[in-house]
N, C-alpha and C positions, 0 to 999 in steps of 0.2 A: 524283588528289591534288587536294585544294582549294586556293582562292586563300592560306587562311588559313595560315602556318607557325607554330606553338608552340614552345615549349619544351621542349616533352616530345617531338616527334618529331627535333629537332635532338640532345636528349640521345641518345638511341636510334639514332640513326645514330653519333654521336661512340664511344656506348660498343660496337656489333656494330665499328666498323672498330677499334677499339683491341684488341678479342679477338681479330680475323683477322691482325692485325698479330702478338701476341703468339704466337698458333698457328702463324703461319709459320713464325717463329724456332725452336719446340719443336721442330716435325716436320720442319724442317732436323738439327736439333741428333739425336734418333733416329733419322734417315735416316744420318747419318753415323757414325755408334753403331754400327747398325747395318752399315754397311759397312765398319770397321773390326775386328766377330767374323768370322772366316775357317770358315768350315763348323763343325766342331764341337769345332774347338778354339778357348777362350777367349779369347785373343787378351791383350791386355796391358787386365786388368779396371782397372788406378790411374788410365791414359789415361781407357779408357768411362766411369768414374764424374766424374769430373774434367771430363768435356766434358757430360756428359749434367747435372751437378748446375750449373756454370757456364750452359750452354744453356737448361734453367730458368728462371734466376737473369733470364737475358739478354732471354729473353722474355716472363716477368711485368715487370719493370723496363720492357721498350720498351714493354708495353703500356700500364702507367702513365703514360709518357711522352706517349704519342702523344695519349691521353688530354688529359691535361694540355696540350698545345698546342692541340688543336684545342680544347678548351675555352676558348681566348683570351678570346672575348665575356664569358664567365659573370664576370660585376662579383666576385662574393665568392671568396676564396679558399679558402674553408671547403668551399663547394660542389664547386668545382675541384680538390677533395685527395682529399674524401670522393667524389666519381665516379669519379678516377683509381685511388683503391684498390680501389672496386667493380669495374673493369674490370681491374685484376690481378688478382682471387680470381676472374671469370668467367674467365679465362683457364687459372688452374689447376683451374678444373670440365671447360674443354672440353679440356684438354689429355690427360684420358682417354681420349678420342677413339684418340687413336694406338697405342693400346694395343692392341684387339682389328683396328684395320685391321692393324696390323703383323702380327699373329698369322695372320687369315685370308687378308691377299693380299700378304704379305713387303714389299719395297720398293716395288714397283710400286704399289700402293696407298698407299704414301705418298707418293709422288714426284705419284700424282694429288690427298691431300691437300694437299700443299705447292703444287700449281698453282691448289686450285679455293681454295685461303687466298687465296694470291697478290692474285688476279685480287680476290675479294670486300673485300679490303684496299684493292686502287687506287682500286675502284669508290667504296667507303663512304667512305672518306675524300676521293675527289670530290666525294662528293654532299655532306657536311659542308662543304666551300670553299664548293661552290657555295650553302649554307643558309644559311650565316655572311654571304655576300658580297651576300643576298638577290635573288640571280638565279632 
């Protein structure tokens, strides 16, 4: 990395940690969906939908959010809406994601998506503290 820091890579960091952010919450939200269907009987579908469309809801939202603070610096608030929205629609792009790991590797596989979100969520959004803080 150069001595130089821009704007465009402090964006790029703010906005992958607002998608990891928002992806943890989903593939929380399916993991428990999922553990909630008992073998092959359907289980109480009012709950799954309810948890599964709120869990959504919960993770586009935090990702706007997270978005939106660590954008603190960015002077314009125009800037700061329209990135925090772009980082809710990337989150409902990568929320796909859980769909075919659920499929080919059940829980276990998401349980290592929710860890390897986890982890790239603390990191990116370290690294964002630490761009903003100019260390």
């Amino acid at each position: 990395m150069s001595g130089e820091r821009g704007p465009v890579g402090f964006v790029a960091i703010v906005l992958a940690s607002a998608i990891s952010v928002g992806l943890l919450v989903i593939t929380g939200t399916v993991f428990v969906v999922d553990a909630l269907r008992h073998g092959d009987q359907p289980g109480n579908l009012d709950l799954s939908f309810y948890l599964l469309v709120g869990g959504t809801l919960a993770g586009v939202l935090g990702a706007a959010f997270v978005a939106w603070s660590l954008l603190a610096p960015v002077g314009s608030v125009y800037r700061r809406g329209g990135l925090s929205i772009v980082s809710a629609f990337g989150t409902v792009l990568l929320m796909l994601v859980c769909i075919p790991v659920n499929q080919l590797f059940g829980r276990s596989g998401l349980l290592l998506l929710l860890a390897a979100s986890a982890i790239l969520a603390i990191f990116l959004s370290r690294q964002a503290r630490r761009w903003r803080a100019g260390v």
